[in-house]
ZAROTI-982875 format. One record per residue (C-alpha): chain; residue in one letter; residue number from 1; x, y, z. Coordinates in nm, 2 decimals, padded with zeros to 4 digits. Example, Ala and Ser with C-alpha at 12.3 -4.5 7.8 and 13.67 -1.06 7.14 Angstrom:
! residues 2
+-------+-----+-----+--------+--------+--------+
| chain | res |   n |      X |      Y |      Z |
+-------+-----+-----+--------+--------+--------+
|     A |   A |   1 |  01.23 | -00.45 |  00.78 |
|     A |   S |   2 |  01.37 | -00.11 |  00.71 |
+-------+-----+-----+--------+--------+--------+
END
This chain:
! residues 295
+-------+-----+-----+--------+--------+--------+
| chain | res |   n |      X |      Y |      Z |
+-------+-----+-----+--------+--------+--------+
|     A |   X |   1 |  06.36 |  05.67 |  00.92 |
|     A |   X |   2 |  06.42 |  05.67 |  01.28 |
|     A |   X |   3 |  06.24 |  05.30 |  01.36 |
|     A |   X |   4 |  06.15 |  05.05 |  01.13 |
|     A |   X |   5 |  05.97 |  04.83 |  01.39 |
|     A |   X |   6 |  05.61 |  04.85 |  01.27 |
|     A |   X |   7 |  05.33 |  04.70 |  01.54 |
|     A |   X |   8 |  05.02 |  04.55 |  01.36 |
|     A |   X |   9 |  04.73 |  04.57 |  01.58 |
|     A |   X |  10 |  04.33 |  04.51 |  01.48 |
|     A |   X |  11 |  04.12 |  04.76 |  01.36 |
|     A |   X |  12 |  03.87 |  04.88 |  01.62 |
|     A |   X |  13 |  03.48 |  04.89 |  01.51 |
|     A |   X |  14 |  03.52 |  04.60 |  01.28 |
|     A |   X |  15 |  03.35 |  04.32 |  01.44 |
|     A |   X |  16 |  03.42 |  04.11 |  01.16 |
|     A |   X |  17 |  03.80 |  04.12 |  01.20 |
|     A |   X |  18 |  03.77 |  04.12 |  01.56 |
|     A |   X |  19 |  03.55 |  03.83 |  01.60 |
|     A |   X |  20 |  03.72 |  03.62 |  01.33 |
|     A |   X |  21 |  03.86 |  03.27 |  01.38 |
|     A |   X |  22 |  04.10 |  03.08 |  01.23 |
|     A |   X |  23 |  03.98 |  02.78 |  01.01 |
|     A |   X |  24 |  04.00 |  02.44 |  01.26 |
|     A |   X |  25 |  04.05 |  02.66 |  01.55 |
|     A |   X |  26 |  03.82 |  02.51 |  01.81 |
|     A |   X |  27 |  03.88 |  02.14 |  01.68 |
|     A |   X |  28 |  03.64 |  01.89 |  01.44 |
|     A |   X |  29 |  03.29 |  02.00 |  01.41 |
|     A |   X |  30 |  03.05 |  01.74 |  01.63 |
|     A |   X |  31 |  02.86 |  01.50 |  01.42 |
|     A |   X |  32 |  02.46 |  01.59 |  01.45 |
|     A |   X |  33 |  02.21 |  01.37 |  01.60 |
|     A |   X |  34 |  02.04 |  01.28 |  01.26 |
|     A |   X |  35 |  02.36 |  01.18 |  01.11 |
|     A |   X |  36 |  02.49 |  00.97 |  01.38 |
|     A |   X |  37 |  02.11 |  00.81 |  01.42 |
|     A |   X |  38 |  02.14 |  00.71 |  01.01 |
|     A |   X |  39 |  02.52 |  00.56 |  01.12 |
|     A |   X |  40 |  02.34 |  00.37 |  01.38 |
|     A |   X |  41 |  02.05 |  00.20 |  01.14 |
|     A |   X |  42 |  02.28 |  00.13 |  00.91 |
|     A |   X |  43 |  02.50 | -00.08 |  01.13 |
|     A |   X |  44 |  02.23 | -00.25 |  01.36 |
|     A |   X |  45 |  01.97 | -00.35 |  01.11 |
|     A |   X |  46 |  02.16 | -00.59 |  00.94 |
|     A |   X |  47 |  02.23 | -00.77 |  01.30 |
|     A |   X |  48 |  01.84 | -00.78 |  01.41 |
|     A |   X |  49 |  01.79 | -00.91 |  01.04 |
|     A |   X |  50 |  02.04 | -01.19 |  01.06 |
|     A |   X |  51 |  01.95 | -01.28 |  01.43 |
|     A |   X |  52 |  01.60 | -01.35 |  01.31 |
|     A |   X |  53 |  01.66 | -01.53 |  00.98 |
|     A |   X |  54 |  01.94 | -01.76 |  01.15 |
|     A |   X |  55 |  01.73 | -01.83 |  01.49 |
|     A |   X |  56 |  01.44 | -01.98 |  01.19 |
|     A |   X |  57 |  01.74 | -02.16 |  01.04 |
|     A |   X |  58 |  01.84 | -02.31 |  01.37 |
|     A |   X |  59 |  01.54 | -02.42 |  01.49 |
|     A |   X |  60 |  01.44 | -02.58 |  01.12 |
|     A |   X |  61 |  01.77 | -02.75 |  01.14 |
|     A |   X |  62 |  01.71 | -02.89 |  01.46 |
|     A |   X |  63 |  01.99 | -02.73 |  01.67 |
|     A |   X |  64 |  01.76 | -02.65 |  01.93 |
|     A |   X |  65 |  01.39 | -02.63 |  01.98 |
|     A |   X |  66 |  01.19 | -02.30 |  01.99 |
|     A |   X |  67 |  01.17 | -02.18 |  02.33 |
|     A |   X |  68 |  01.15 | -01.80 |  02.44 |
|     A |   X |  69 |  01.47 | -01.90 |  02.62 |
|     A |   X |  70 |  01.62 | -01.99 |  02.39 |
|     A |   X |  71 |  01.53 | -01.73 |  02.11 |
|     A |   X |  72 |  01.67 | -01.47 |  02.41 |
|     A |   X |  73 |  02.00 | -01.72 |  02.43 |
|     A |   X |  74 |  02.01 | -01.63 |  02.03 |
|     A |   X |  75 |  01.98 | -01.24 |  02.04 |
|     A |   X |  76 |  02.24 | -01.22 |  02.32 |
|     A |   X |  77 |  02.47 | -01.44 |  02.09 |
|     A |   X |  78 |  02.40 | -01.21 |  01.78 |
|     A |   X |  79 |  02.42 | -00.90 |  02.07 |
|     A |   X |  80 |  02.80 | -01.01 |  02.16 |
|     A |   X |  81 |  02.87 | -01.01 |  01.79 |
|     A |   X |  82 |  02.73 | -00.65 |  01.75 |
|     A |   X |  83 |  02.94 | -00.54 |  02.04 |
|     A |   X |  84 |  03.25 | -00.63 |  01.91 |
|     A |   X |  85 |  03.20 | -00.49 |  01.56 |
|     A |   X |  86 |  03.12 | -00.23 |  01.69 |
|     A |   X |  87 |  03.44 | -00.19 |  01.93 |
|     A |   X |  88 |  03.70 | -00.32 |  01.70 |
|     A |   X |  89 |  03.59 | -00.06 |  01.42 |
|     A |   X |  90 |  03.52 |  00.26 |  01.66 |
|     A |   X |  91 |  03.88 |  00.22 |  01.76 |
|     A |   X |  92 |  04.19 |  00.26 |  01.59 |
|     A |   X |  93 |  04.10 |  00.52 |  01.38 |
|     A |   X |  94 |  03.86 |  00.32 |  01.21 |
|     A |   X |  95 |  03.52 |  00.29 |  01.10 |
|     A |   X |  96 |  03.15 |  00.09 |  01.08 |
|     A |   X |  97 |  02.95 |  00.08 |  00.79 |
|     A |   X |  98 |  02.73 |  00.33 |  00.87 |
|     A |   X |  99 |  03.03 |  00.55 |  01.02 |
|     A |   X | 100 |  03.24 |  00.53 |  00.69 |
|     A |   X | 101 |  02.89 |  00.60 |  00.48 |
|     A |   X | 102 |  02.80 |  00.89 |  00.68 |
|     A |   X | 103 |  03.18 |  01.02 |  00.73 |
|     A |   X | 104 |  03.19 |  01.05 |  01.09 |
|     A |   X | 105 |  03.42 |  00.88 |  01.31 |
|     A |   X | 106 |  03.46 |  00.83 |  01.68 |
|     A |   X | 107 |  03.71 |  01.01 |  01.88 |
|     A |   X | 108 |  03.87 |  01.02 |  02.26 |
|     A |   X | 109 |  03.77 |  01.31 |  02.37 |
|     A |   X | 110 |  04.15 |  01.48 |  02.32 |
|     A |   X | 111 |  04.11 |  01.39 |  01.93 |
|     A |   X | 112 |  04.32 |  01.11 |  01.95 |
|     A |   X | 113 |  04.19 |  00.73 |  01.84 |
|     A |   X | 114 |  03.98 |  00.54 |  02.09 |
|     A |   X | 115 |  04.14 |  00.23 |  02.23 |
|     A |   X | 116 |  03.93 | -00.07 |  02.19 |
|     A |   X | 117 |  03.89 | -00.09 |  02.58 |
|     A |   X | 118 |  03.75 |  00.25 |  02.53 |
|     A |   X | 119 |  03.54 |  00.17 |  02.21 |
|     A |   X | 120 |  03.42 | -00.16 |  02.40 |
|     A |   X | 121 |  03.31 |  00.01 |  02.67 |
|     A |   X | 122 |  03.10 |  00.26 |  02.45 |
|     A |   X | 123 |  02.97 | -00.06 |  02.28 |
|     A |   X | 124 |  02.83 | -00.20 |  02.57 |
|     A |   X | 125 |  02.74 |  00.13 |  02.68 |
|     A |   X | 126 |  02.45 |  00.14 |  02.40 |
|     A |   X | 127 |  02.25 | -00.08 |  02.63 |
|     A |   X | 128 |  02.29 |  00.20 |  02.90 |
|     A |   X | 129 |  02.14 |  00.44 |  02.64 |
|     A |   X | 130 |  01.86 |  00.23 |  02.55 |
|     A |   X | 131 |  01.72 |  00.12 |  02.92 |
|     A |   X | 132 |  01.70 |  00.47 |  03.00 |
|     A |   X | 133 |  01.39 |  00.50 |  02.76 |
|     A |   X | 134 |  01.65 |  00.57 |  02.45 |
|     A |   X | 135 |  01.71 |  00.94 |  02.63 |
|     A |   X | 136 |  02.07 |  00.83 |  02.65 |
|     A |   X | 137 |  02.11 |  00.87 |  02.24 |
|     A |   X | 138 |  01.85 |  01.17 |  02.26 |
|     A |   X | 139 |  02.08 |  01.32 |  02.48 |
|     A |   X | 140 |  02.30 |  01.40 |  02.15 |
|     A |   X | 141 |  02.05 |  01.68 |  02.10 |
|     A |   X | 142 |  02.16 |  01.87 |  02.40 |
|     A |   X | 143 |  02.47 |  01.81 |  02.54 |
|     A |   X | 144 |  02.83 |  01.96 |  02.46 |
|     A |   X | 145 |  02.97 |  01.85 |  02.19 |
|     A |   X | 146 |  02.68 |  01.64 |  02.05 |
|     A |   X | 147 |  02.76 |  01.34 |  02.37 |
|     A |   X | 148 |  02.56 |  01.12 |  02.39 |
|     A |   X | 149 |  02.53 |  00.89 |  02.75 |
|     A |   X | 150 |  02.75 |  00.62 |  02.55 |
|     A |   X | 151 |  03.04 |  00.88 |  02.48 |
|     A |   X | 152 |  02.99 |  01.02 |  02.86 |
|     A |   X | 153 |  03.08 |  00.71 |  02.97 |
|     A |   X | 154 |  03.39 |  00.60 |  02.72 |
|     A |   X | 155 |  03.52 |  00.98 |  02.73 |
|     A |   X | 156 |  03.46 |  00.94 |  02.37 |
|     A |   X | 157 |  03.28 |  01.19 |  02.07 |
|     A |   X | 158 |  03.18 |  01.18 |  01.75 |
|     A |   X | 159 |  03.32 |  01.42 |  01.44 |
|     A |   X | 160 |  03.20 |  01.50 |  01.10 |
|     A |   X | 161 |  03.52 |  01.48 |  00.91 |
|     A |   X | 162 |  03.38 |  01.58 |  00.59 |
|     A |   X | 163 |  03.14 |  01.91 |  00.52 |
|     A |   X | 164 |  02.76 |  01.85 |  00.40 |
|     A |   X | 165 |  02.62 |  02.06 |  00.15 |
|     A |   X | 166 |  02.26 |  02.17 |  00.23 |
|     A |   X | 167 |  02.08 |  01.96 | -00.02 |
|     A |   X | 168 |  02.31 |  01.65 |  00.12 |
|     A |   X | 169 |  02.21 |  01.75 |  00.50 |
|     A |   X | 170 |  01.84 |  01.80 |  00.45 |
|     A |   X | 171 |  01.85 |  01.45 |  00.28 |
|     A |   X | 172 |  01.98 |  01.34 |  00.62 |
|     A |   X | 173 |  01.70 |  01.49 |  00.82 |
|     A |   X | 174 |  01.46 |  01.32 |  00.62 |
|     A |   X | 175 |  01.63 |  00.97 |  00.65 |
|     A |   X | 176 |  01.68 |  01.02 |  01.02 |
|     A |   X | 177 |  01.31 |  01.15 |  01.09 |
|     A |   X | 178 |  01.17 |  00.85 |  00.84 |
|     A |   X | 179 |  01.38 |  00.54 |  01.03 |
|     A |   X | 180 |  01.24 |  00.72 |  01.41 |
|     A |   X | 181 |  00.87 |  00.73 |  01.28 |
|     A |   X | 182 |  00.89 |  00.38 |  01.11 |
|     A |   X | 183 |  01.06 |  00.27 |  01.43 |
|     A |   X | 184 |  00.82 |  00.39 |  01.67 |
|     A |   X | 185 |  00.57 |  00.22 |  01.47 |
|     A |   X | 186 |  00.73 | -00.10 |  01.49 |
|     A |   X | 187 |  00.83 | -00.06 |  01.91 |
|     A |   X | 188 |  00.44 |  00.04 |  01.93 |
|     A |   X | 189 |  00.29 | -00.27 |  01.75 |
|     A |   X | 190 |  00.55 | -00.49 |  01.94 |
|     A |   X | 191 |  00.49 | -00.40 |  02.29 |
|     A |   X | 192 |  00.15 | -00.13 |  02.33 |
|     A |   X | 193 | -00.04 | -00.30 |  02.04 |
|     A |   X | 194 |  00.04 | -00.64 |  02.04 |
|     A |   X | 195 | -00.15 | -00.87 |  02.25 |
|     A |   X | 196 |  00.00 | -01.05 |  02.56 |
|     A |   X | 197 | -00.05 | -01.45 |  02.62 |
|     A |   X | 198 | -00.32 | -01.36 |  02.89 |
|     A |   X | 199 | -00.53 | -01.12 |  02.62 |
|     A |   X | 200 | -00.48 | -01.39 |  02.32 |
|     A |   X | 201 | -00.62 | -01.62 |  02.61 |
|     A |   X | 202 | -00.94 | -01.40 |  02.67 |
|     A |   X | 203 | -01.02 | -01.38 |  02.31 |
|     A |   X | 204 | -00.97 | -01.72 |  02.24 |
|     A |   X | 205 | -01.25 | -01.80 |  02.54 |
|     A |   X | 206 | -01.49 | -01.57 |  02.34 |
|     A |   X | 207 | -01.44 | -01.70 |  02.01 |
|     A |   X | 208 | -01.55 | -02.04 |  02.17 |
|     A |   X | 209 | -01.84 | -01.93 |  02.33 |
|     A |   X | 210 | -01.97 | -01.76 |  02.03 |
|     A |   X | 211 | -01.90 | -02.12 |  01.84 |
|     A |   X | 212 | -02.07 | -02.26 |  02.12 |
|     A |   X | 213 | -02.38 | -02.04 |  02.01 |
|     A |   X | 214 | -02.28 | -02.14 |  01.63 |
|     A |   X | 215 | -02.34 | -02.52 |  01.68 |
|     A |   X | 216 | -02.67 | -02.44 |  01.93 |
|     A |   X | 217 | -02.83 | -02.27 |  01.59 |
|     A |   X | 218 | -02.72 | -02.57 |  01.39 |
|     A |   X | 219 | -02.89 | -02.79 |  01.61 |
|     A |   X | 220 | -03.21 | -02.51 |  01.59 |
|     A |   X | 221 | -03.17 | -02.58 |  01.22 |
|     A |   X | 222 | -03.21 | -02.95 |  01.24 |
|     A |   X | 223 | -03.53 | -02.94 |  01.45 |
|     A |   X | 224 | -03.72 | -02.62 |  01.30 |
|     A |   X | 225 | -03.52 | -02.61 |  00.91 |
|     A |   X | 226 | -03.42 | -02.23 |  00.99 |
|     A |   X | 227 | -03.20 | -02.05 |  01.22 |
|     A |   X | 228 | -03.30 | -01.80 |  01.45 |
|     A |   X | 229 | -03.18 | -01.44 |  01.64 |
|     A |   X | 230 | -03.31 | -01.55 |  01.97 |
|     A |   X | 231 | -03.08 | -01.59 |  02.18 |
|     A |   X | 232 | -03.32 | -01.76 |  02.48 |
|     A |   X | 233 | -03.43 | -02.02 |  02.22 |
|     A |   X | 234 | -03.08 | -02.13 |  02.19 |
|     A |   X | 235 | -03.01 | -02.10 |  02.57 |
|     A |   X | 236 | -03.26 | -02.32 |  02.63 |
|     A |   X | 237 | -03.10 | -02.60 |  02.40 |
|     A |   X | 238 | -02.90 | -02.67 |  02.63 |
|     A |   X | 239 | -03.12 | -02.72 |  02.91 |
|     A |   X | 240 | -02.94 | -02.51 |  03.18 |
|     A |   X | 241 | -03.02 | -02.18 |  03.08 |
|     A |   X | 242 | -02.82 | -02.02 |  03.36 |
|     A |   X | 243 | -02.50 | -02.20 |  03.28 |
|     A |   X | 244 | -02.52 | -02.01 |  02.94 |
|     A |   X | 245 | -02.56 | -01.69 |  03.11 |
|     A |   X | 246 | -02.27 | -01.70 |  03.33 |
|     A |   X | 247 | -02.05 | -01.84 |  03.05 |
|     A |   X | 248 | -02.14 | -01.50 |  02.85 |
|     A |   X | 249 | -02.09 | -01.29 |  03.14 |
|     A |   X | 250 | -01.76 | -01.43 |  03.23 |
|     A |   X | 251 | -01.60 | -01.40 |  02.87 |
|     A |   X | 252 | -01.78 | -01.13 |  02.69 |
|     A |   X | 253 | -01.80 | -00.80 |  02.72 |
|     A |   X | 254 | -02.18 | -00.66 |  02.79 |
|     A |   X | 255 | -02.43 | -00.57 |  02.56 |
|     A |   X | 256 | -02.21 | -00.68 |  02.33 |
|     A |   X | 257 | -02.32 | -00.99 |  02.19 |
|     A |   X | 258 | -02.58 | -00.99 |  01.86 |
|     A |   X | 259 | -02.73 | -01.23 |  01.67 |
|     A |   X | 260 | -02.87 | -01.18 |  01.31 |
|     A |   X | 261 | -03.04 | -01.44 |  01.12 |
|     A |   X | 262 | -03.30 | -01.41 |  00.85 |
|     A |   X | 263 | -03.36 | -01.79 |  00.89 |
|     A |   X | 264 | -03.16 | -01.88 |  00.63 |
|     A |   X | 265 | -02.82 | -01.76 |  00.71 |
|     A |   X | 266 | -02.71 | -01.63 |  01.07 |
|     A |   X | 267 | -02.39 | -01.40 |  01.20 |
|     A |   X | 268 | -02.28 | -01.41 |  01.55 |
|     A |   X | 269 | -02.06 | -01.04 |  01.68 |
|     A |   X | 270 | -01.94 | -01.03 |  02.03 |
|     A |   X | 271 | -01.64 | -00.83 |  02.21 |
|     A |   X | 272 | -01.40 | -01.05 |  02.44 |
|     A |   X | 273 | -01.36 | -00.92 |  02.77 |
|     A |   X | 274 | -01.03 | -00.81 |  02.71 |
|     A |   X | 275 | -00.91 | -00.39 |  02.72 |
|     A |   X | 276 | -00.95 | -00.34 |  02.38 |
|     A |   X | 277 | -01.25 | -00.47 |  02.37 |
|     A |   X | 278 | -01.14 | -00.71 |  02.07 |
|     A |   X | 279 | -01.43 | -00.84 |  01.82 |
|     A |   X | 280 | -01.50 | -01.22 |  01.77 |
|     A |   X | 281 | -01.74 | -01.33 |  01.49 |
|     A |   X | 282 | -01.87 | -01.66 |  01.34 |
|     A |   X | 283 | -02.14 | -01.69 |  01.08 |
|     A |   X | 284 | -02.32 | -02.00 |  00.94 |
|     A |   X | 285 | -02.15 | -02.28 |  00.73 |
|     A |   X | 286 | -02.44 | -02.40 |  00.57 |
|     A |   X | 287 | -02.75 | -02.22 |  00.41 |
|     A |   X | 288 | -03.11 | -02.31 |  00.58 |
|     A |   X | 289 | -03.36 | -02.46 |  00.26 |
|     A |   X | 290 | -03.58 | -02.22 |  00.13 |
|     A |   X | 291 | -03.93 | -02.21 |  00.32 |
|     A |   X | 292 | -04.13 | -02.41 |  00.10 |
|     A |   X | 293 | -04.46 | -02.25 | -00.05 |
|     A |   X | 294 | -04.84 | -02.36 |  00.07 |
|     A |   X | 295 | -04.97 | -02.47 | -00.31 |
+-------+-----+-----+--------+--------+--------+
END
């Protein structure tokens, strides 16, 4: 044989060969949102738990009074302690918790280990994610890489270093979707359903007008020996009808106040004068007697 060099060159029309890539070829697979949001539970949970159950501690041990500056002076405390965790084992190579449970690790964005500086910064960083209404983690979902506005800013990225089977990954999507729902729930309750100082204030003033009315049919009791649902009789207990009309105006909503009595026994509804319209109630302590029967 004349030459012996032989050239090896791909097949044409087999996209399968031609489109084929070597294992590890374009680096470590990005760690998914739902995986890195499990990571995250995992490692801040136990800080809110512990902030709370040592702020009660403090304050029974009389370290410091209860104050809302002072329960904020607390959570920054237990927010430091987070931040470092959180920097010392993101860097180096190392791992959190929930990292190390969910085998993902945090990278530079070369593949190298984060520095602590770097790691730090992407601690503090969560803060940036969370004031922008939490789209700086949901950002995750979309960007190269799986980045979130954390990793933009330490030139950092997250990597699965181990493969999930399906059953194993659809286990993850549950976990993530179940911590987001219950959540929500709890951010909702917290801030859109719980009531502010000036609201508890407004329903307070209604509960005591309505006790107002309470003691107005106790007195009605004493003089006739049953209550009664009118609620101009018991105005005019009082002898300044007018001043019972404004009072009711001013803390309850209208046409929302009743009054049911069968004589012996009376209940008293209303709806403060707050946004949601919040219902008050009080109902009689004591039994009227029996009416007595003509022999």
């Amino acid at each position: 044989m004349e030459n012996n060099n032989f050239e090896f060159k791909p097949l044409r029309g087999i996209p399968e060969l031609e489109d084929a890539a070597l294992p590890g070829a374009e680096g470590p697979v990005p760690a998914g949102f739902n995986e890195r949001f499990v990571a995250y539970v995992i490692d801040a949970l136990p800080f809110v738990l512990v902030t709370y159950f040592t702020l009660k501690l403090a304050v029974k041990a009389g370290l410091f009074p209860y104050t809302t500056g002072n329960e904020w002076l607390w959570k920054f405390l237990w927010m430091g302690v987070y931040v470092v965790y959180e920097a010392v084992f993101s860097s180096g190579g190392r791992a959190t918790l929930g990292k190390y449970i969910m085998n993902i690790r945090v990278k530079a964005l070369d593949g190298s280990d984060l520095s602590f500086s770097k790691a730090f910064v992407r601690a503090l960083s969560y803060f940036l994610s969370s004031a922008t209404f939490n789209l700086g983690y949901l950002a995750a979902l979309v960007t190269d890489k799986n980045r979130a506005l954390h990793d933009f800013v330490a030139g950092s990225r997250v990597i699965s270093i181990r493969e999930r089977s399906d059953w194993a990954g659809g286990l993850v999507l549950a976990a993530s979707w179940g911590m987001m729902v219950i959540l929500a729930g709890t951010w909702l309750n917290n801030t859109v359903l719980k009531m502010t100082p000036s609201e508890k204030k407004q329903v307070i003033a209604a509960h005591r007008t309505i006790s107002k009315l309470a003691k107005l049919e106790e007195i009605y009791l004493q003089r006739e020996g049953h209550y009664t649902n009118d609620l101009r009789t018991l105005a005019s207990l009082t002898g300044n009808v007018n001043a019972v009309r404004a009072e009711l105006f001013k803390t309850l909503q209208p046409n929302t106040l009743v009054i049911s009595s069968n004589g012996r026994k009376f209940l008293i509804t209303a709806k403060a004068n707050n946004w949601r319209k919040t219902e008050v109630q009080v109902s009689s302590r004591v039994d009227a007697p029996p009416p007595r029967l003509m022999p």
